[in-house]
C-alpha positions in Angstrom: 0.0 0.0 0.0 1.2 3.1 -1.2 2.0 5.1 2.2 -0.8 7.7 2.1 -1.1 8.2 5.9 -0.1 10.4 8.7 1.5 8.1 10.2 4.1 7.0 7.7 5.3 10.7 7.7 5.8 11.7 11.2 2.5 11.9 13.2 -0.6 13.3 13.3 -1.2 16.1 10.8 2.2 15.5 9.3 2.6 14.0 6.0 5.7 12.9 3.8 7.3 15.4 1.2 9.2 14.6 -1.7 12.3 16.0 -0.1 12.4 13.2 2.2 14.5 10.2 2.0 12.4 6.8 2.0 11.1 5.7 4.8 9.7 2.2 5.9 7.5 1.5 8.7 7.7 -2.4 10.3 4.4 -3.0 12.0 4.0 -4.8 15.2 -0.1 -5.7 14.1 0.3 -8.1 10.8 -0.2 -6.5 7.8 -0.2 -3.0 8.6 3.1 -2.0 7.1 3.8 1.3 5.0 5.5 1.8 1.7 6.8 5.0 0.3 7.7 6.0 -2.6 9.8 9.5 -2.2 13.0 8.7 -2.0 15.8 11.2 -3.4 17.5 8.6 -5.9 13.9 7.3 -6.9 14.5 3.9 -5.5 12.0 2.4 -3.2 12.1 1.4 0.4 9.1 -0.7 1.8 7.9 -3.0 4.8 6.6 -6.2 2.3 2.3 -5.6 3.1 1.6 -8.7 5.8 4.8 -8.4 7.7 4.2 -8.7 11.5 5.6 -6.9 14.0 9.0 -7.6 13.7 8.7 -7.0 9.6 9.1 -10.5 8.5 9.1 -10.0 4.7 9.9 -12.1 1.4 8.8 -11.7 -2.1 5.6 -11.0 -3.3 4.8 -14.5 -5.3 8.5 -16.4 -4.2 8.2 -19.9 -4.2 8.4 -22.0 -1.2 8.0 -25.3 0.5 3.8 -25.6 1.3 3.1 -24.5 4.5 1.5 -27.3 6.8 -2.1 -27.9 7.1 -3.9 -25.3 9.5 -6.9 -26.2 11.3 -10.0 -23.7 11.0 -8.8 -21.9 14.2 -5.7 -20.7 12.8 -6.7 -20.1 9.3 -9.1 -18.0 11.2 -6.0 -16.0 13.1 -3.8 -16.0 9.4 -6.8 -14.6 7.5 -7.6 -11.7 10.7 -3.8 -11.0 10.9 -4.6 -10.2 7.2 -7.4 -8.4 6.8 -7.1 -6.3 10.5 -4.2 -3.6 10.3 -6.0 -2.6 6.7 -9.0 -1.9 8.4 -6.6 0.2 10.9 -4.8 2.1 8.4 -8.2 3.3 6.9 -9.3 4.1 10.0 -6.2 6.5 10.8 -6.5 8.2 7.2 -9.9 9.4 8.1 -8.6 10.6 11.6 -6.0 12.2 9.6 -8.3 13.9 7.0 -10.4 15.2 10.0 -7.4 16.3 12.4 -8.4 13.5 14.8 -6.1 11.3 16.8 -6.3 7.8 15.6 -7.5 5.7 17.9 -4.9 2.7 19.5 -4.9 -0.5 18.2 -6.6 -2.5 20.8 -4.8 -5.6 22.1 -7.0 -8.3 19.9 -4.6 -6.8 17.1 -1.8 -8.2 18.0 -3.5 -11.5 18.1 -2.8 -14.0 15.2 0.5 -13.9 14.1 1.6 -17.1 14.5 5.0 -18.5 13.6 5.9 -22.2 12.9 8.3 -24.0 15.4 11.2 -26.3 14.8 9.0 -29.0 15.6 6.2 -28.4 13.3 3.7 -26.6 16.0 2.2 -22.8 15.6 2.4 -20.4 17.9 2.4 -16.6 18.7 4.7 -14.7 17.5 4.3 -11.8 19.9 5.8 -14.2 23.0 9.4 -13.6 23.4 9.6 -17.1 25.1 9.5 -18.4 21.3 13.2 -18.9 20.3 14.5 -20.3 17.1 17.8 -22.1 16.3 20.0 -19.8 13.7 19.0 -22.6 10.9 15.5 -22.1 11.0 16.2 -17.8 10.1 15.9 -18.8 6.3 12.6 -20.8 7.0 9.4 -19.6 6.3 6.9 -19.0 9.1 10.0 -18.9 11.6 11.5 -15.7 12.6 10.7 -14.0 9.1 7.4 -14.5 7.7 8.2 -15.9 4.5 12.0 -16.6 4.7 15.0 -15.5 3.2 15.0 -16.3 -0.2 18.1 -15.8 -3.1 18.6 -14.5 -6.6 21.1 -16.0 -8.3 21.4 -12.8 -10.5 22.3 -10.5 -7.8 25.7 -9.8 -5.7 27.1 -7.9 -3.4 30.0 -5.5 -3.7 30.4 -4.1 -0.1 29.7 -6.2 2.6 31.5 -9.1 4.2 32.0 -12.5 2.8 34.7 -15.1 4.0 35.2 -18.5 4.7 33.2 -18.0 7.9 30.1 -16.1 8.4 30.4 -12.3 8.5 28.7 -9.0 7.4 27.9 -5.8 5.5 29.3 -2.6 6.9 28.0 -1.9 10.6 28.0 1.8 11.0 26.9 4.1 14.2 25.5 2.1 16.9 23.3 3.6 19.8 21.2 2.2 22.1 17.9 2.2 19.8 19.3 3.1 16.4 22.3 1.4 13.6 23.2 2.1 10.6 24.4 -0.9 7.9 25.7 -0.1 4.4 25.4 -2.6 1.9 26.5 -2.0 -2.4 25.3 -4.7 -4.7 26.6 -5.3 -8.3 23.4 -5.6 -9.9 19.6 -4.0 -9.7 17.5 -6.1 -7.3 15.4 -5.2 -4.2 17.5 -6.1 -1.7 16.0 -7.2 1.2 17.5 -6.5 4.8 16.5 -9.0 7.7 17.6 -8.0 11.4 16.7 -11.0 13.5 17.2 -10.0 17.3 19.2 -12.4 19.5 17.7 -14.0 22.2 18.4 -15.5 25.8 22.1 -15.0 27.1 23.7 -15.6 23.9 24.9 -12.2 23.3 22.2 -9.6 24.5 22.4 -9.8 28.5 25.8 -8.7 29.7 26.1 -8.9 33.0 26.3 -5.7 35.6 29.6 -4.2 36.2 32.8 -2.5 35.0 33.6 -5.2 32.4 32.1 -8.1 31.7 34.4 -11.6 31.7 35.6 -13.3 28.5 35.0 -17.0 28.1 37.2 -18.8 26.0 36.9 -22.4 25.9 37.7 -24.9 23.7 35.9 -26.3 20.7 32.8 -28.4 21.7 32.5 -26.6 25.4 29.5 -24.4 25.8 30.1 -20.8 25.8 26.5 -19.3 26.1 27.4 -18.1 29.9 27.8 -19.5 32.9 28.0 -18.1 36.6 30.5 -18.4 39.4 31.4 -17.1 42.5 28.4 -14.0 41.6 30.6 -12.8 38.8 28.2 -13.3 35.2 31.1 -15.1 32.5 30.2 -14.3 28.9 31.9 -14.2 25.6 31.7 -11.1 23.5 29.1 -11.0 20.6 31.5 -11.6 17.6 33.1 -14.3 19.7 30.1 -16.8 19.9 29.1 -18.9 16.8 25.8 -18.1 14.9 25.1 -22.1 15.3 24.7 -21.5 19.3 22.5 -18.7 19.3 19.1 -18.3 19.5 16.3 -15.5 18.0 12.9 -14.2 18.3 10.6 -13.1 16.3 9.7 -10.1 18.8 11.8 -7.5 17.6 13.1 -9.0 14.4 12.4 -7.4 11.0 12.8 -6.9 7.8 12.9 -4.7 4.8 13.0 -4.3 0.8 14.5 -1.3 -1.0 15.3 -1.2 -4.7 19.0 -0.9 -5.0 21.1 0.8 -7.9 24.1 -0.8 -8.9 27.4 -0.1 -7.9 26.3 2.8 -5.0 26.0 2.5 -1.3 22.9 2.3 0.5 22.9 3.0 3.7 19.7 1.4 5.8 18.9 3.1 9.0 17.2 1.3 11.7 15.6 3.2 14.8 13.4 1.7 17.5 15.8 -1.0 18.6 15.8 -2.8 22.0 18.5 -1.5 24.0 21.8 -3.5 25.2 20.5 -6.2 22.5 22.3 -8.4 19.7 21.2 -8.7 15.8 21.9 -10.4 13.1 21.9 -8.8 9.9 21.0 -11.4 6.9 20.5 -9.8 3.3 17.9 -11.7 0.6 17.1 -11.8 -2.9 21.2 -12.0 -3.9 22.6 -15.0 -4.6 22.6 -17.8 -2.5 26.6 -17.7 -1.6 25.8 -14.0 -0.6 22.7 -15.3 1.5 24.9 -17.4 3.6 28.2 -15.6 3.7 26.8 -11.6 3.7 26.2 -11.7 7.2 27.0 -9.3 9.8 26.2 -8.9 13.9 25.8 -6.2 15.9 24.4 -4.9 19.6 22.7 -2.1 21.0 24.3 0.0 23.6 22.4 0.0 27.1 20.5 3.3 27.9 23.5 4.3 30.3 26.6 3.8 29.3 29.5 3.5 32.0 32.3 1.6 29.7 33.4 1.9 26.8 36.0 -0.3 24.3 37.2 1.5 21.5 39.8 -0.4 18.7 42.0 2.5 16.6 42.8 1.5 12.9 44.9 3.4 10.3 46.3 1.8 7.2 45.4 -0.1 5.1 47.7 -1.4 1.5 48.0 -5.0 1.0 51.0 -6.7 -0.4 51.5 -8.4 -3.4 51.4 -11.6 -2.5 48.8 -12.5 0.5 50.0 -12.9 3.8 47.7 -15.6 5.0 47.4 -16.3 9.0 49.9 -13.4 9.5 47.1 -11.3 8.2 46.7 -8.4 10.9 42.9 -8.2 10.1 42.6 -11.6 11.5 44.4 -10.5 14.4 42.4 -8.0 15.6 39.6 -10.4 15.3 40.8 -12.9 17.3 41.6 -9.9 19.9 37.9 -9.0 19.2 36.4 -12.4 20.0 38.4 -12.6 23.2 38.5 -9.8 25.1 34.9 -7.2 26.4 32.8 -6.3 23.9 34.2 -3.5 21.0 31.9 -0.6 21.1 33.7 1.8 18.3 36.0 0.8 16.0 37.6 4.5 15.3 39.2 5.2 11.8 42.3 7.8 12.3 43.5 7.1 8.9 42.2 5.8 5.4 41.6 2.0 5.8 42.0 2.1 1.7 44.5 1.9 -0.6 44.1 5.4 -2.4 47.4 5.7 -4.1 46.8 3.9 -7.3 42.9 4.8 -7.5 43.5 8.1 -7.0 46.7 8.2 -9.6 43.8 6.9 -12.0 41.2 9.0 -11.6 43.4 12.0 -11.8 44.3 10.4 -15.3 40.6 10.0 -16.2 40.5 13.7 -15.7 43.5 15.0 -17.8 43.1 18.1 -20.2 39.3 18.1 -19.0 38.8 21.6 -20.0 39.1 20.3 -23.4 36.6 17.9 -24.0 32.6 18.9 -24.9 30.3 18.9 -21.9 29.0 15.2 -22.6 32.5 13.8 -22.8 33.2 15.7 -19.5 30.2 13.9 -17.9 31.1 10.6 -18.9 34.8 10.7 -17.7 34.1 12.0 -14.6 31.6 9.5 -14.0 34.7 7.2 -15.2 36.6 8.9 -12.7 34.1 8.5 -9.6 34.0 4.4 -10.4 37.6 4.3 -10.1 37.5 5.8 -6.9 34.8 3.7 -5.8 36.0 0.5 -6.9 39.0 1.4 -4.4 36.4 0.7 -1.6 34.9 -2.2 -3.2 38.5 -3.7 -3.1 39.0 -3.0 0.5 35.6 -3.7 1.7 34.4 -6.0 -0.3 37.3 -8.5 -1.5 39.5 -8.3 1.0 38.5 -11.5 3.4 39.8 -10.1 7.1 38.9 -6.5 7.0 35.2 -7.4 5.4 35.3 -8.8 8.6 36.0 -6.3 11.0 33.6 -3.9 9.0 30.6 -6.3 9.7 31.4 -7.8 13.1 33.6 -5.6 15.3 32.4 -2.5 17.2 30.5 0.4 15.0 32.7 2.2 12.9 33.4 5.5 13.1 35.9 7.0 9.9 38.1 10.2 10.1 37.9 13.1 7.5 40.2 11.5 4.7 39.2 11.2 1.4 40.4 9.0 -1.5 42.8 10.9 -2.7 46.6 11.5 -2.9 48.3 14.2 -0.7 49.2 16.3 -3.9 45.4 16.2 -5.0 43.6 18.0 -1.2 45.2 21.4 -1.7 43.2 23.2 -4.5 44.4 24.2 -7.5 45.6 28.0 -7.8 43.7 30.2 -10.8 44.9 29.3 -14.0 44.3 29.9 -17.6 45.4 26.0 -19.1 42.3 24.2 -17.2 45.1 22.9 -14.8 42.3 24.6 -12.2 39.3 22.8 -13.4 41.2 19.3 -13.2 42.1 19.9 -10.1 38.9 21.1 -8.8 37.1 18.2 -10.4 38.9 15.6 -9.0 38.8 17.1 -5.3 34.8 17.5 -6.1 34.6 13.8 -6.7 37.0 12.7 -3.9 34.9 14.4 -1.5 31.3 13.4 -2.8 32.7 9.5 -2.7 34.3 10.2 0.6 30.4 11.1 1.6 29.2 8.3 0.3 30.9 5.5 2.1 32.9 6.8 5.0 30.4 10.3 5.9 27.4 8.0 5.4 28.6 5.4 8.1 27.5 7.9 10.8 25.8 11.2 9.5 22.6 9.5 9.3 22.4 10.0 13.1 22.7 13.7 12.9 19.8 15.7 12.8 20.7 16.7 8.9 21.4 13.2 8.1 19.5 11.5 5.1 19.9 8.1 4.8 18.9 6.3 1.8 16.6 4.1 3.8 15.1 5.2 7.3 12.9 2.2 9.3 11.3 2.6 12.0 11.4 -0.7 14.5 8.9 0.2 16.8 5.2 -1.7 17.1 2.3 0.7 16.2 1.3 0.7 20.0 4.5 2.3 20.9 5.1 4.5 17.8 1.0 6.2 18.1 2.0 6.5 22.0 4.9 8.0 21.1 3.5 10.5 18.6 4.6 9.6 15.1 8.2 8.9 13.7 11.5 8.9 15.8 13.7 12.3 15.5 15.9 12.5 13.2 18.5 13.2 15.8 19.6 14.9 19.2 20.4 18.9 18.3 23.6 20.3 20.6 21.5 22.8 22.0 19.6 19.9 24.5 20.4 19.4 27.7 23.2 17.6 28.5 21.0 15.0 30.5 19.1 14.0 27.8 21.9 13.5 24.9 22.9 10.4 26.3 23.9 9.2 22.5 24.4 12.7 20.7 26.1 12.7 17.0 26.8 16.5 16.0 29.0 17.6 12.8 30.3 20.4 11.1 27.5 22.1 8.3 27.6 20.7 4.9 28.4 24.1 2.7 29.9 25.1 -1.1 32.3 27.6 0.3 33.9 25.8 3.4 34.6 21.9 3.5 33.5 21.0 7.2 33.9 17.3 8.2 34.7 16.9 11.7 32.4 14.9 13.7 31.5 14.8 17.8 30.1 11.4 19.5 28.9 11.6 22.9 28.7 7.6 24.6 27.1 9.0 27.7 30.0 10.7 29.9 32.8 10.6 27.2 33.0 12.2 24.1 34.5 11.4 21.3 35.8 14.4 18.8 37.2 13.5 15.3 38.7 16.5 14.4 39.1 17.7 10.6 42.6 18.9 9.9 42.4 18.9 5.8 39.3 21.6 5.6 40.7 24.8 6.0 43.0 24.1 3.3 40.6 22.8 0.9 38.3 25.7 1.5 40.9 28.4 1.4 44.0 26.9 -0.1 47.3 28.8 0.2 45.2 31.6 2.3 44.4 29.0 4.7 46.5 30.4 8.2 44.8 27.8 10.2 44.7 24.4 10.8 41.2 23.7 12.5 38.0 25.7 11.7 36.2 28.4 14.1 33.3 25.7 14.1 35.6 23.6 15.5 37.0 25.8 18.4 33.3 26.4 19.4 32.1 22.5 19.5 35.4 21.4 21.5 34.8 24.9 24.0 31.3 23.3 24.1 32.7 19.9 25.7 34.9 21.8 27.7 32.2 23.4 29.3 29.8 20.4 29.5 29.7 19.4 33.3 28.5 15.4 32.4 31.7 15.0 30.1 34.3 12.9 31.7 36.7 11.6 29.5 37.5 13.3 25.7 38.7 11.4 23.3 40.4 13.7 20.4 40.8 11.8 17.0 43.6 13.4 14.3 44.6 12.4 10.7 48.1 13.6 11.6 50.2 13.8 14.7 49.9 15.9 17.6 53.2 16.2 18.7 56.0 15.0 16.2 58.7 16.9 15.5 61.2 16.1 12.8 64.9 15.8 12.9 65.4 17.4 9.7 62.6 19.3 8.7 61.2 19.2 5.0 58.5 20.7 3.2 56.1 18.6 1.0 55.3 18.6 -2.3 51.8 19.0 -2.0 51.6 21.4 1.4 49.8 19.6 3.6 50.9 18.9 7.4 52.2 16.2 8.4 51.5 17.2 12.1 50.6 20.0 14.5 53.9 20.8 15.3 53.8 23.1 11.8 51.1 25.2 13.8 52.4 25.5 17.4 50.0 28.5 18.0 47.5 26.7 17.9 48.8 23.6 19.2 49.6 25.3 22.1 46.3 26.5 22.4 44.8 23.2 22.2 46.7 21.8 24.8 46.6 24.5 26.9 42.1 24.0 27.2 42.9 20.5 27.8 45.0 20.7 30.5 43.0 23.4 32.4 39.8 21.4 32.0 41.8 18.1 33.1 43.1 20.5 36.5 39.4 21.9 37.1 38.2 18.7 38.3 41.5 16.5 38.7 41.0 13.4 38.9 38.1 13.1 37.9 38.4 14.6 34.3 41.0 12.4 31.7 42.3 13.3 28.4 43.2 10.6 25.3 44.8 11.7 21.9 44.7 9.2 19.0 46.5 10.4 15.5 47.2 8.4 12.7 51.0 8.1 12.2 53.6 8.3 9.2 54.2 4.6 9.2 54.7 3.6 12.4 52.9 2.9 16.0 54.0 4.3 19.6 52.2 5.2 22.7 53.7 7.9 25.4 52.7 11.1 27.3 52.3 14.6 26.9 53.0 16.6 30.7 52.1 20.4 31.4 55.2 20.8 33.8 53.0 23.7 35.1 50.1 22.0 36.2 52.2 18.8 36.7 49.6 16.7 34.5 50.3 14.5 31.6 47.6 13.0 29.2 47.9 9.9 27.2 48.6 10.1 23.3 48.9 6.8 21.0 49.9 6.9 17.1 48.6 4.3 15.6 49.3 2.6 11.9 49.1 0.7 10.1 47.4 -2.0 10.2 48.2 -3.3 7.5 51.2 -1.8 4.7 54.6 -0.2 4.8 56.4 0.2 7.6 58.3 3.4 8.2 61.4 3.7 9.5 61.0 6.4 12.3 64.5 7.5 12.4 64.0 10.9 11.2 61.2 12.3 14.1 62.0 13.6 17.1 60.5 11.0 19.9 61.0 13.5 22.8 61.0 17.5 22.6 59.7 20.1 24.1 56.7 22.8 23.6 55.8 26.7 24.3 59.3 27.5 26.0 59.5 24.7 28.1 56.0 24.3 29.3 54.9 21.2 27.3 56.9 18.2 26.7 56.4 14.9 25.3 57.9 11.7 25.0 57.1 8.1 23.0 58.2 4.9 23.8 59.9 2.3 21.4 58.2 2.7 18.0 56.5 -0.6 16.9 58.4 -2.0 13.8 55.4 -4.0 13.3 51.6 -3.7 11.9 49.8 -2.5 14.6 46.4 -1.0 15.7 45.4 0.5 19.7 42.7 -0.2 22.0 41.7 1.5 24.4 39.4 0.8 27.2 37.1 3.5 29.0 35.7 2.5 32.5 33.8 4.8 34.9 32.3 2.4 37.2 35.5 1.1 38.3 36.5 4.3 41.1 33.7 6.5 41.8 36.4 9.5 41.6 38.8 8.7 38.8 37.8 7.5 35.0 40.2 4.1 34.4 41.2 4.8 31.1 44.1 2.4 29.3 45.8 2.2 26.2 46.9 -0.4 24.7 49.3 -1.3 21.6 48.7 -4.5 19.7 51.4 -5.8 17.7 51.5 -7.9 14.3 54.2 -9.2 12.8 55.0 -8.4 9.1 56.6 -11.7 7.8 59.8 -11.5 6.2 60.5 -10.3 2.5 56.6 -8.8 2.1 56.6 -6.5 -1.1 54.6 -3.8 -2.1 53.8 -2.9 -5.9 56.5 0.1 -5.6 58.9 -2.6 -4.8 59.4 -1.2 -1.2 60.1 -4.5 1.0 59.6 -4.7 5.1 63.1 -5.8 7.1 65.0 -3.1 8.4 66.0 -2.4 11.6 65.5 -0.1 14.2 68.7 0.6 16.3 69.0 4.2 15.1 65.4 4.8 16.5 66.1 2.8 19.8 69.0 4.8 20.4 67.0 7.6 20.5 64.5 6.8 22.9 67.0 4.8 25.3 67.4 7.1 27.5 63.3 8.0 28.0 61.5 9.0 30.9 57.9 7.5 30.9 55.6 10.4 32.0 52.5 9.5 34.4 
């Protein structure tokens, strides 16, 4: 049914506009489910009509097995479950038309869903006691009304697919609301199944600072166990989809058309807090049906911990690395330890170099083409760029992984292109201007499009290609209509418990820094590359004024305990022998100490205002190498954490030439690293502020990899050097506290 309602736009007396993106409505009464038609790329987003109220869905007409003979009592309940939420919907269009509110679904509504259990029995759907095996999610009548079914003529490009089973992309996760990306190679209607986890495999951490990781052995059961009153679990990505258990209740399901070769970015609101999903795709082909598969969980509604994994780098060798593959690493680490919350990106996690060498050829001499030729190479030149994601994220086996299993993701300003490509173009009368300016234009629209749209959605601007609504009709008419878009900055701090702001989207400036608030910390991921693309060589600054104002804001927030500050480039690096690059950009802060003293100066004064309860953490991406060390105020007598981290996986830089200790502002600031890591690396860091009622507990942690002997790169650059010169340097450090 076509969505002609109040209630698929918003509420009472609201209705949808054009201008919005599509939105899908799953219905907890049957068949009352809402389809519109409106969205900006004139695809189509809908809730299949008879879903129930978890949004089980399939295709119109799909073949399946024959469902089991009903006896007139249930074909009664099948044909009312039918037949009832129409009759509602026409009854809230008249209230509508005469700007009445609808009246609520009374509970005989709900009746008559009934789902088929693994032993051949019917039963209600809307009991949460109902829990089905992780075999019976493709089965019709189960979880999902009629199944998930494949389409051999369909693929996916961005997602997860290994050996094993994994995911699509897993963006921003709160504690009601996530965000998955998935890209297919074809036109289908892709269909998007979240099936809720039940009992205590995955959902029901226990109470406390940290919850305990089970590892056992294969064949042992890992779904929990108690001892000594301390609740042992196993993270979600650690526990096998084989052991777990769903429920219809809260499941659902949707169908959006899907153009080839794009992202599409589904957002889900109205989730169960502190609860695990499973995100299944149909209509693709079958390998896709039982590989794509990614896993998720809610936040609770207070937040009092927090795990966060740091990645930078990512540029494969030549020849694969197999099980030294860091990727896999940081999954096992994953599966181990608490559960990842945010998986932060301080650097690119693709390899830009050669698309962005490409696409800058695509574009050559552009000024001299006709307009139509123009249009098709720099459609040319956008595919280039995105096929470099689609080789990351979609054919590389270990970090297709990470994407759709470990923490939500949360990517830095950094666009796929080249160093020598960010700084525009100075005036010029050969067209070297408008080749330049065409290729940053693309860069940053296909920067928007897979790394922007991975948690803008959230914001109160955002406009996701799909928006669905999770919530039963009883809650959503209670509630008033559709869920917010999102939490504006100027609400009280007590009631932003999840809050996503970000810098405006404008033609003149380039504004991409982003601000995540996970109850008391804050997580700020700062955009170093904007004033230089908005004002090129004019450009006296490194951060914005917007910028200045939202980290002044924190400052002065009296719930934020612990800020986390996220950079593309170092904080505090100095280099032995200075150079200048060829393209102009910064290769740290220490090439603006005005304002890095200014930076550090707020954070130490905030840090002293309310010492100890108040902590500091600065993550960068590095030059090719990883270290973690301390930054003291000898006037205050404080000293913050700071970690470099990178990469994860590709070249490793010999560190020689930076300065691992110095001092800042005459004396006042100093800073010191500890051994550089030689090795692919990545940082976690763990956030607790249950654990001392006075003092955050906040750690950081290095995680090494190994990079196996004789690896090569395409330029011929091969890992196996040494480090003396480096350890040399840094023998004689002091580590600050």
């Amino acid at each position: 049914r076509a969505c002609s309602s109040g209630r698929g736009g918003g509420g009472r007396g609201v209705r949808p506009t054009c201008a919005q993106p599509a939105r899908a409505h799953a219905s907890a009464m049957g068949a009352s489910a809402s389809q519109e038609d409106f969205s900006d790329e004139g695809s189509q987003a809908s809730v299949s009509p008879g879903e129930s109220a978890d949004g089980r869905s399939g295709p119109s007409g799909s073949s399946s097995k024959a469902a089991p003979k009903l006896s007139p009592s249930q074909k009664e309940a099948l044909k009312e479950a039918e037949t009832r939420p129409l009759l509602q919907a026409v009854v809230e269009d008249f209230a509508w038309m005469l700007g009445m509110e609808p009246p609520p679904p009374s509970p005989t509504d709900r009746r008559g869903q009934l789902v088929r259990t693994h032993n051949g029995g019917w039963v209600d759907a809307t009991s949460e006691e109902v829990q089905f095996p992780f075999e019976d999610l493709k089965k019709a009548f189960c979880v999902f009304r009629r199944g998930i079914y494949a389409n051999p003529e369909a693929s996916v490009r961005i997602g997860a697919s290994c050996v094993t089973l994994e995911g699509p992309v897993v963006g921003k996760v709160t504690d009601t609301a996530a965000i998955i990306m998935v890209e297919v190679d074809s036109p289908c209607d892709l269909g998007v199944h979240l099936a809720r986890v039940a009992g205590r495999c995955g959902n029901q951490l226990p109470q406390g600072p940290w919850p305990l990781a089970l590892v056992a052995a294969d064949g042992e059961n890992t779904q929990g166990e108690r001892s000594e009153g301390w609740s042992v679990t196993r993270p979600l990505v650690g526990q096998r989809l084989e052991e777990m258990t769903f429920t219809a209740a809260g499941s659902l399901s949707v169908s959006h058309s899907c153009e080839p070769r794009r992202p599409h970015t589904f957002l889900f609101e109205g989730l169960h807090p502190n609860t695990g999903y499973v995100v299944m795709l149909s209509n693709v082909c079958q390998q896709d049906v039982d590989t794509r598969i990614a896993r998720f969980k809610t936040l609770p509604r207070v937040l009092d911990s927090l795990r966060i994994v740091v990645l930078s780098g990512h540029q494969p060798p030549i020849r694969a690395v197999g099980a030294a593959n860091p990727w896999q690493r940081l999954h096992k680490v994953a599966c181990e330890g608490p559960e990842v919350t945010v998986a932060l990106h301080v650097g690119s996690i693709v390899d830009i170099v050669p698309a962005s060498d490409e696409a800058a050829k695509c574009l050559t001499d552009l000024y001299s083409f006709t307009r139509g030729a123009r249009k098709d190479l720099e459609t040319r030149a956008r595919q280039v760029l995105r096929n470099a994601y689609w080789d990351a994220w979609g054919r590389h086996d270990g970090l297709r992984k990470i994407l759709g299993e470990v923490g939500s993701h949360l990517p830095i300003f950094a666009p796929p292109l080249d160093g020598n490509l960010l700084r525009p173009a100075e005036a010029a009368s050969d067209g070297a201007t408008e080749d330049r300016n065409t290729i940053l234009k693309i860069g940053l629209d296909v920067y928007r499009e897979y790394q922007r749209a991975l948690w803008h959605p959230l914001t109160p601007e955002g406009r996701p290609d799909v928006r669905i609504d999770a919530r039963d009709d009883v809650a959503r008419l209670k509630a008033g209509g559709a869920m917010r878009n999102g939490v504006e900055l100027s609400t009280p701090s007590q009631d932003k418990e999840y809050l996503t702001h970000s810098g405006t989207r404008s033609t003149a400036t380039v504004e991409e820094w982003h601000m995540h608030r996970y109850g008391c910390i804050c997580i700020l991921a700062l955009d170093t590359k904007g004033s230089l693309l908005s004002k090129g060589g004019k450009a006296t600054s490194l951060l914005s004024a917007l910028q200045w104002s939202t980290l002044s804001q924190i400052l002065h927030d009296p719930f934020t305990k612990v800020i986390v500050i996220a950079s593309d480039i170092p904080f505090v690096l100095d280099e032995a022998v200075p150079r200048s690059t060829a393209d102009g950009m910064p290769v740290s802060w220490s090439a603006y100490q005005d304002e890095l003293h200014n930076l550090l100066e707020k954070l130490f004064k905030w840090k002293h205002a309310q010492y100890p309860a108040r902590e500091v953490v600065l993550l960068s991406s590095g030059p090719g190498f990883g270290t973690t060390g301390d930054i003291c105020d000898h006037e205050l007598g404080l000293s913050i954490p700071i970690a470099i981290v990178g990469p994860v996986l590709g070249r490793v830089c010999n560190p020689k030439r930076c300065k691992l200790q110095s001092t800042l502002a005459g004396g006042r600031f100093s800073y010191v690293y500890r051994n550089p890591v030689d090795k692919w690396n990545f940082c976690m860091v763990d956030i607790d502020l249950s654990a001392s009622q006075h003092k955050p507990n906040v750690e950081v942690q290095m995680i090494e990899t190994e990079v196996p002997p004789g690896t090569t790169w395409a330029g011929g650059v091969s890992v196996g050097f040494a480090l003396a010169d480096s350890r040399r340097a840094v023998s004689q450090m002091a580590t600050l506290r």
